[in-house]
C-alpha positions as a Markdown table, in Angstrom:
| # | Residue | x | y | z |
|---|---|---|---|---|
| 1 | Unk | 14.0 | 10.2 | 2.2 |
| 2 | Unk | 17.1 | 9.1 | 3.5 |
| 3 | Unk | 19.0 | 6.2 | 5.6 |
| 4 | Unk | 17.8 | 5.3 | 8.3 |
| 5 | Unk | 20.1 | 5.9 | 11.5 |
| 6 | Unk | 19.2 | 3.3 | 13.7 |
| 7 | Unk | 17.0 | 0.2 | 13.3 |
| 8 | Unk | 13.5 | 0.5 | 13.9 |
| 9 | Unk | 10.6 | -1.8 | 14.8 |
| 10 | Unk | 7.5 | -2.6 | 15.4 |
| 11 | Unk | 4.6 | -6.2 | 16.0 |
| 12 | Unk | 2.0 | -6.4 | 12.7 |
| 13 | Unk | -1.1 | -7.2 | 13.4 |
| 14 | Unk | -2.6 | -6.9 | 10.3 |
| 15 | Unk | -2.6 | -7.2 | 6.7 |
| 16 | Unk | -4.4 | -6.2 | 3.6 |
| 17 | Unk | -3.8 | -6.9 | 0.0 |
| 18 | Unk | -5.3 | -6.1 | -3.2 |
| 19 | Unk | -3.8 | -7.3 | -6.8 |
| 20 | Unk | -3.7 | -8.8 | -9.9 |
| 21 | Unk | -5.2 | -12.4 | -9.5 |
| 22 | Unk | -5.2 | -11.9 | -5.3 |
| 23 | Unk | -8.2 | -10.6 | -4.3 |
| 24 | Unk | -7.6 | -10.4 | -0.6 |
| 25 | Unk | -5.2 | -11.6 | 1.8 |
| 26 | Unk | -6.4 | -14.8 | 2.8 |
| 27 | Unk | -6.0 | -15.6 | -1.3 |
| 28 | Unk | -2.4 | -14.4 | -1.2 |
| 29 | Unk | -1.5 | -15.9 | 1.5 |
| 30 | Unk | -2.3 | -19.1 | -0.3 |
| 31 | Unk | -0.6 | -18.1 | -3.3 |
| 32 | Unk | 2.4 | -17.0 | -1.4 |
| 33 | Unk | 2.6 | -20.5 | 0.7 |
| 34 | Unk | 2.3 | -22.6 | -3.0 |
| 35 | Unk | -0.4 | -23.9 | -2.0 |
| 36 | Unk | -2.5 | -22.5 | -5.2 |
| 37 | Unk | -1.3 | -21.0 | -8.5 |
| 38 | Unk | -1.4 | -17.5 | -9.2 |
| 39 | Unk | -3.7 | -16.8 | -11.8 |
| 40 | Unk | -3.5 | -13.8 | -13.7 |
| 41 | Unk | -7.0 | -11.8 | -13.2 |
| 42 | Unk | -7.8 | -7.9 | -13.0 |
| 43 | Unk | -7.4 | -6.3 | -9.1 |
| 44 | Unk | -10.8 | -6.4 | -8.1 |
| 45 | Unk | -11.8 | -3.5 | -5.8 |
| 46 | Unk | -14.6 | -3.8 | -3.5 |
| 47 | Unk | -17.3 | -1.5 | -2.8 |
| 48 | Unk | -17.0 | 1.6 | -0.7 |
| 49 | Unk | -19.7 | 0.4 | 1.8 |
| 50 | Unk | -18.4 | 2.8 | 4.7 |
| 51 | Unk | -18.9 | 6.0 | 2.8 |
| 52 | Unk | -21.6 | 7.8 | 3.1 |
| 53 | Unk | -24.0 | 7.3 | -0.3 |
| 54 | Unk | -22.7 | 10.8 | -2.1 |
| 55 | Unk | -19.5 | 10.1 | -1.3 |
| 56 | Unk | -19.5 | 6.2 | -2.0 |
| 57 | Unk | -20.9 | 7.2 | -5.7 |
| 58 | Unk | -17.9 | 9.6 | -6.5 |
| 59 | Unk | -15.4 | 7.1 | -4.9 |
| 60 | Unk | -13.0 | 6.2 | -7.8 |
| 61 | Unk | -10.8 | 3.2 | -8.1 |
| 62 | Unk | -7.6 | 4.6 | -5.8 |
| 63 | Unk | -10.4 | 5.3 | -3.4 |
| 64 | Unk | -12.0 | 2.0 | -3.6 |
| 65 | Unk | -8.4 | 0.4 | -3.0 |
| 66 | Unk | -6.2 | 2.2 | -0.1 |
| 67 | Unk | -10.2 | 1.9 | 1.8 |
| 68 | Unk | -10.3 | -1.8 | 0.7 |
| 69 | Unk | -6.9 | -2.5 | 1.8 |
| 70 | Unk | -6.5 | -0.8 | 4.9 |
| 71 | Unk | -10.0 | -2.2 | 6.4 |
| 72 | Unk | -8.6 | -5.4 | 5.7 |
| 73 | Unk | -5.4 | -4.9 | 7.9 |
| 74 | Unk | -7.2 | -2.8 | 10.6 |
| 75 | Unk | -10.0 | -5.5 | 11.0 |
| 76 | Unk | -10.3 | -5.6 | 14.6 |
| 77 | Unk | -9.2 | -2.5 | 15.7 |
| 78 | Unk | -11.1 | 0.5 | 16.5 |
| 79 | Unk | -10.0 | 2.3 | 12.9 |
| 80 | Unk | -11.1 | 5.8 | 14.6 |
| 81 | Unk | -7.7 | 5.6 | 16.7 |
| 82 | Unk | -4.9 | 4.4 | 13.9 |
| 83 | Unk | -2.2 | 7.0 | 12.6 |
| 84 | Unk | -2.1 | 6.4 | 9.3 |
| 85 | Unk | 0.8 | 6.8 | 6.8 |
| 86 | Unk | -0.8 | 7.3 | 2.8 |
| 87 | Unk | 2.1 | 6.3 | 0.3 |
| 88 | Unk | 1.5 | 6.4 | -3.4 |
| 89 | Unk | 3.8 | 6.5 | -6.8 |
| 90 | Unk | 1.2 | 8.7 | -8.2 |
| 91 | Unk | -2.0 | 9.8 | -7.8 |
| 92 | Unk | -5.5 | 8.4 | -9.6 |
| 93 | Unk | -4.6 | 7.5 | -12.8 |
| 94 | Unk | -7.4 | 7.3 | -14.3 |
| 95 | Unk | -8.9 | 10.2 | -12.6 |
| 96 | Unk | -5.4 | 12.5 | -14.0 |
| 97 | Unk | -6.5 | 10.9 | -17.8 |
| 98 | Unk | -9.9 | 12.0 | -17.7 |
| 99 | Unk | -8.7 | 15.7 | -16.5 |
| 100 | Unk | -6.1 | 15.8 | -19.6 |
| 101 | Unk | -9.1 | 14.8 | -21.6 |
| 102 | Unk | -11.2 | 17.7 | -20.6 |
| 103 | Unk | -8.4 | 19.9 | -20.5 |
| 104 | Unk | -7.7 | 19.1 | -24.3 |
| 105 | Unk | -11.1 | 20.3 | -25.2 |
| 106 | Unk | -12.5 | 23.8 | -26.1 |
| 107 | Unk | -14.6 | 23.1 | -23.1 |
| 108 | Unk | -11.9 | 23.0 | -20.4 |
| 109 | Unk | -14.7 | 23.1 | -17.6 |
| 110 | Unk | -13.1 | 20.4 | -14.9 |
| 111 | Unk | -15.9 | 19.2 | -12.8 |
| 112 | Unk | -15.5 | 19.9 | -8.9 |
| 113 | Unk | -15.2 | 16.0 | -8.0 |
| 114 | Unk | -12.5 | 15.2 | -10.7 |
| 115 | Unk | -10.5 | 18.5 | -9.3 |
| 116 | Unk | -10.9 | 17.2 | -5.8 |
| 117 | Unk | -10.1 | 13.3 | -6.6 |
| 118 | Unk | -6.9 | 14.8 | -8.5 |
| 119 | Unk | -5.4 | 15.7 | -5.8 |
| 120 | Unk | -2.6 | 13.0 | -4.1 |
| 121 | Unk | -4.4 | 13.2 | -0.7 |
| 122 | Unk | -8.0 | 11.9 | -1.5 |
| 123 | Unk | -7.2 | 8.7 | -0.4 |
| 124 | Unk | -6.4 | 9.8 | 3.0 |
| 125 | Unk | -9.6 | 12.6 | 2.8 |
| 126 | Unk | -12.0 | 9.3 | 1.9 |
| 127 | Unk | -10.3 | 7.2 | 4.9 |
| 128 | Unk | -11.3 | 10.0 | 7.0 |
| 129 | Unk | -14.6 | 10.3 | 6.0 |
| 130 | Unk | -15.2 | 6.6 | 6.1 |
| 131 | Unk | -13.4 | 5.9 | 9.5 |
| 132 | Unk | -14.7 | 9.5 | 11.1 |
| 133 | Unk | -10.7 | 9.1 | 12.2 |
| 134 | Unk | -9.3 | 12.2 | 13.8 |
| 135 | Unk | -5.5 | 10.4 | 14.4 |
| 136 | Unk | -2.5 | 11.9 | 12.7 |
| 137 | Unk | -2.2 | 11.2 | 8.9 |
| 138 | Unk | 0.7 | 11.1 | 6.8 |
| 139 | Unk | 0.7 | 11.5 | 2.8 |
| 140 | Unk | 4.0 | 10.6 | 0.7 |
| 141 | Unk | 4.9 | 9.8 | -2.6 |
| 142 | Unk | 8.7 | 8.5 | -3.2 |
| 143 | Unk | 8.0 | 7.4 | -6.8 |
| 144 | Unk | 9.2 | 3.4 | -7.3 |
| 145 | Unk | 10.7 | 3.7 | -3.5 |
| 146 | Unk | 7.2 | 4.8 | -2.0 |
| 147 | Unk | 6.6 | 1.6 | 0.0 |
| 148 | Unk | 9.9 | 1.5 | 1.6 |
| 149 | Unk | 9.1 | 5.8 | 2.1 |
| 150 | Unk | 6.0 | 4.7 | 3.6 |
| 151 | Unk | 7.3 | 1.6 | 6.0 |
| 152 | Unk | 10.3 | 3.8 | 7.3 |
| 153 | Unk | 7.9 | 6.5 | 8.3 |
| 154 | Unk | 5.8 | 4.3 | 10.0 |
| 155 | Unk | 7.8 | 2.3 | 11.6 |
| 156 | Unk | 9.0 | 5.9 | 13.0 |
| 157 | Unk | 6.0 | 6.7 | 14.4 |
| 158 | Unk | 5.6 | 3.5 | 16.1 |
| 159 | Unk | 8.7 | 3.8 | 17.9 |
| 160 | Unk | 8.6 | 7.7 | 18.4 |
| 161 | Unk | 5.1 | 7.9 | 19.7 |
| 162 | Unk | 4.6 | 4.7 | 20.3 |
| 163 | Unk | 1.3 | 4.8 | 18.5 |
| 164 | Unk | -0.5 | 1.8 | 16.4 |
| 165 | Unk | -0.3 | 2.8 | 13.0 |
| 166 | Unk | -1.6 | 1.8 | 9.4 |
| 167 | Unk | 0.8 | 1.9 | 6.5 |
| 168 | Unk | -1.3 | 2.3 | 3.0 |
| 169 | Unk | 0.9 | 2.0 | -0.1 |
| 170 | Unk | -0.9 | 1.5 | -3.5 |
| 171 | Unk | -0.5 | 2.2 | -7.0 |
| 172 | Unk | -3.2 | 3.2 | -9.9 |
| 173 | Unk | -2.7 | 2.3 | -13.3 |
| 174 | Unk | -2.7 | 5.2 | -16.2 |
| 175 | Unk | -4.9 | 4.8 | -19.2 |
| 176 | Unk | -3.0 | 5.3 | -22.8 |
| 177 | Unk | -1.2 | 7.6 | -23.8 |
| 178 | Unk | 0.1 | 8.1 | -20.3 |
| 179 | Unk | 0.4 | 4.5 | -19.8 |
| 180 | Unk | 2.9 | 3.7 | -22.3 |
| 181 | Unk | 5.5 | 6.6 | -20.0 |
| 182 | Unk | 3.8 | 4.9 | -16.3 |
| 183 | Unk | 3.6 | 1.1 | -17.7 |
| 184 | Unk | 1.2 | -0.1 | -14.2 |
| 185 | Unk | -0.2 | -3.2 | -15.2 |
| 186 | Unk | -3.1 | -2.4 | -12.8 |
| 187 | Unk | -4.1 | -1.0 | -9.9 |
| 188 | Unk | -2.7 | -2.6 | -6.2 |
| 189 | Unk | -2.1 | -1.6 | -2.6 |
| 190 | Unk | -0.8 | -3.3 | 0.6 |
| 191 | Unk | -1.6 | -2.8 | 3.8 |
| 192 | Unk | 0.4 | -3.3 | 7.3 |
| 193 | Unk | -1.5 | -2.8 | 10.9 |
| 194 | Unk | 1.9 | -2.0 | 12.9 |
| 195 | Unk | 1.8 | -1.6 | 16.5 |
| 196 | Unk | 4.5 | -0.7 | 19.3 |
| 197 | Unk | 4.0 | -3.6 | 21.6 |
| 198 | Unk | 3.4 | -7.8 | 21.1 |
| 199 | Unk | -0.4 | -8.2 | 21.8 |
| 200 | Unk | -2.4 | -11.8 | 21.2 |
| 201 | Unk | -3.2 | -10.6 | 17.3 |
| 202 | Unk | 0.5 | -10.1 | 16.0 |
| 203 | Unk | 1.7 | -12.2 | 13.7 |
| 204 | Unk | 5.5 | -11.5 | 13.6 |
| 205 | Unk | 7.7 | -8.5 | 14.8 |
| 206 | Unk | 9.9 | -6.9 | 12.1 |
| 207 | Unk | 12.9 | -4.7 | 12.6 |
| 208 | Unk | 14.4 | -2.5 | 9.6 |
| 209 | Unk | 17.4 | -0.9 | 8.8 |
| 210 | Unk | 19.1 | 0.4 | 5.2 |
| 211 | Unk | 21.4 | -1.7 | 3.4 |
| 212 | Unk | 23.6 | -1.5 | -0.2 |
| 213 | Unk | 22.9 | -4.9 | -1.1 |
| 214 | Unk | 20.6 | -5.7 | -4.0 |
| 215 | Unk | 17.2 | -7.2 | -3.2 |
| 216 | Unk | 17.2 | -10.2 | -4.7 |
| 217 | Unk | 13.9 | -10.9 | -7.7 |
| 218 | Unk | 11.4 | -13.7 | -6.1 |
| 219 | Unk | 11.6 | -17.5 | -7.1 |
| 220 | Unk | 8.1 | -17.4 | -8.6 |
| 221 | Unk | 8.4 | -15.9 | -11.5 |
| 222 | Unk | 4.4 | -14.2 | -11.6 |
| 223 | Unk | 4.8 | -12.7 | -8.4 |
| 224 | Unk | 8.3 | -11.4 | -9.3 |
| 225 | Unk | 6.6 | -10.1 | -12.5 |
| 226 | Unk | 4.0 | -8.6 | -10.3 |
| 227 | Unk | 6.6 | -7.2 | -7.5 |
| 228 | Unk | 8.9 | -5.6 | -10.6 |
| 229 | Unk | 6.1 | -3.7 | -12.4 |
| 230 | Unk | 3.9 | -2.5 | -9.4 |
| 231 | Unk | 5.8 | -0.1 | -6.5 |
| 232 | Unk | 3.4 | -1.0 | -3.8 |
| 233 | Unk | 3.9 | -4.9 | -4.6 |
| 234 | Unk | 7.8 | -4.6 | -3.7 |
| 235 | Unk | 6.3 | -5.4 | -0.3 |
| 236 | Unk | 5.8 | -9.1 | -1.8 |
| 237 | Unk | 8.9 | -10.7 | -0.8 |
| 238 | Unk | 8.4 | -9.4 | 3.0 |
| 239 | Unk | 4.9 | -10.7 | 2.6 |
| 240 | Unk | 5.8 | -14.2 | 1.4 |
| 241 | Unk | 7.6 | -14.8 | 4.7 |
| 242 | Unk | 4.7 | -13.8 | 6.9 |
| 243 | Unk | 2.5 | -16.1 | 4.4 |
| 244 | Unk | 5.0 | -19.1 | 5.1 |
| 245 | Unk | 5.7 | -18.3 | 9.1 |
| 246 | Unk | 9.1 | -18.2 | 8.4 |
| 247 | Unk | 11.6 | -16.2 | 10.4 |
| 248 | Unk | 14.7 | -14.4 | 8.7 |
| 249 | Unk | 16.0 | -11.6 | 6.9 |
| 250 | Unk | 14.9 | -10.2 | 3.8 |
| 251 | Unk | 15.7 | -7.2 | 1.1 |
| 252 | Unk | 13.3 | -4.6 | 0.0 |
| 253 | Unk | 13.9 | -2.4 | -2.6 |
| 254 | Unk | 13.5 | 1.1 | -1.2 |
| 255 | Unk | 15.5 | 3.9 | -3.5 |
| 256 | Unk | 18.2 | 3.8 | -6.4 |
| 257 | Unk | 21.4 | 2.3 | -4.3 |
| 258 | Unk | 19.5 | 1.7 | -1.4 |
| 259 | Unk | 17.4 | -1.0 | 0.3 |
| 260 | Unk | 15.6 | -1.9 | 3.4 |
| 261 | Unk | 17.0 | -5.2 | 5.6 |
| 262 | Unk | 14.3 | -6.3 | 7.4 |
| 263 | Unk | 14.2 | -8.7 | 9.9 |
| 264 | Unk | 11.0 | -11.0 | 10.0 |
| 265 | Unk | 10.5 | -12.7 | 13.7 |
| 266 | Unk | 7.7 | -14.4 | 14.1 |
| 267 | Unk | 5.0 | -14.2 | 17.1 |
């Protein structure tokens, strides 16, 4: 991952979000306007209703999340047709404990659906399943960076191929001992519906580009609490200005010395 050349853009059309204390993002989006407190609660991850019944009971929480949060932006659409672009800190945490678990035993026996939920693209496997999607698919992890890895790339396919595409970025939280190395608070994921062209649904047209300037830490001081500790969550302060219809710029942080200017115009 690198600067980006040239400025790219793209419409959103939709928007999913699951966290601490937001359940959704019509409950952000209050939040985010100050029109209700944020109240700490666990991420509450909905069920995997689109899977098929084998598949919905081996679903584990990273699963449950990216499906939650990306049928929440791509309501509306025909989900079949969206590129997608997968972009994750780390795999399933809890999924990676239970394997060091096992693997500590004299027993070191992994079961098949812990091997194959281990691995960084289930998400993306599960979305396919669910969706019966057959458009291109992106996976990438750029550790604390991996929502601005995951916005630059598609943002790039937007313009390149000018296809509609979903950007899924979402963290999983690591039970002790790994947790006190990977301190995630919980599990949370935003989603972006980003299309080529203006169309009756979008909300607001963004256009990115690199910068040296420091993002600057959110006036609340939950959500900056929340956008700190969680990688997928440094998409909050972009998020706040769609919540607020305000136009404007704003700094994301992307990588160490580097961060994303975007430019928030709304429809």
């Amino acid at each position: 991952m690198s600067a980006v050349n040239a400025p790219l853009h793209a419409w959103i059309e939709g928007i999913g979000l699951i966290a601490p204390g937001l359940p959704d993002w019509p409950s952000a989006r209050a939040v985010l306007r100050g029109e209700q407190p944020w109240v700490s609660a666990p991420s509450v991850l909905p069920a995997p209703a689109l899977l098929p019944a084998a598949e919905r009971r081996r679903a584990s929480r990273v699963i449950k999340l990216s499906l939650g949060i990306g049928l929440e932006a791509a309501a509306g659409a025909d989900v079949s047709t969206l590129a997608t672009v997968f972009s994750a800190s780390g795999s399933d945490g809890h999924n990676c404990h239970a394997l060091c678990e096992q693997l500590a035993t004299d027993d070191r026996h992994v079961s098949p659906t812990r091997f194959h939920n281990s691995v960084h693209n289930a998400p993306a496997g599960y979305w396919g399943i669910a969706t019966r999607s057959m458009a291109p698919c992106q996976v990438l992890c750029a550790f604390d960076g991996s929502f601005g890895a995951g916005l630059v790339d598609a943002l790039a396919q937007v313009v390149l191929d000018q296809q509609p595409t979903l950007l899924l970025a979402y963290d999983s939280e690591y039970p002790e001992p790994l947790f006190s190395k990977r301190p995630l608070p919980d599990c949370a994921g935003v989603a972006l519906r980003l299309v080529p062209q203006r169309t009756p649904q979008a909300l607001a047209r963004i256009r990115v580009n690199t910068t040296e300037a420091p993002a600057l830490p959110m006036d609340t001081q939950s959500l900056e609490g929340l956008r700190a500790a969680i990688p997928a969550l440094r998409a909050l302060p972009l998020l706040e200005r769609l919540a607020q219809g305000r136009g404007g710029d704003v700094c994301l942080d992307y990588l160490p010395g580097l961060q994303l200017a975007v430019q928030v115009e709304m429809a």
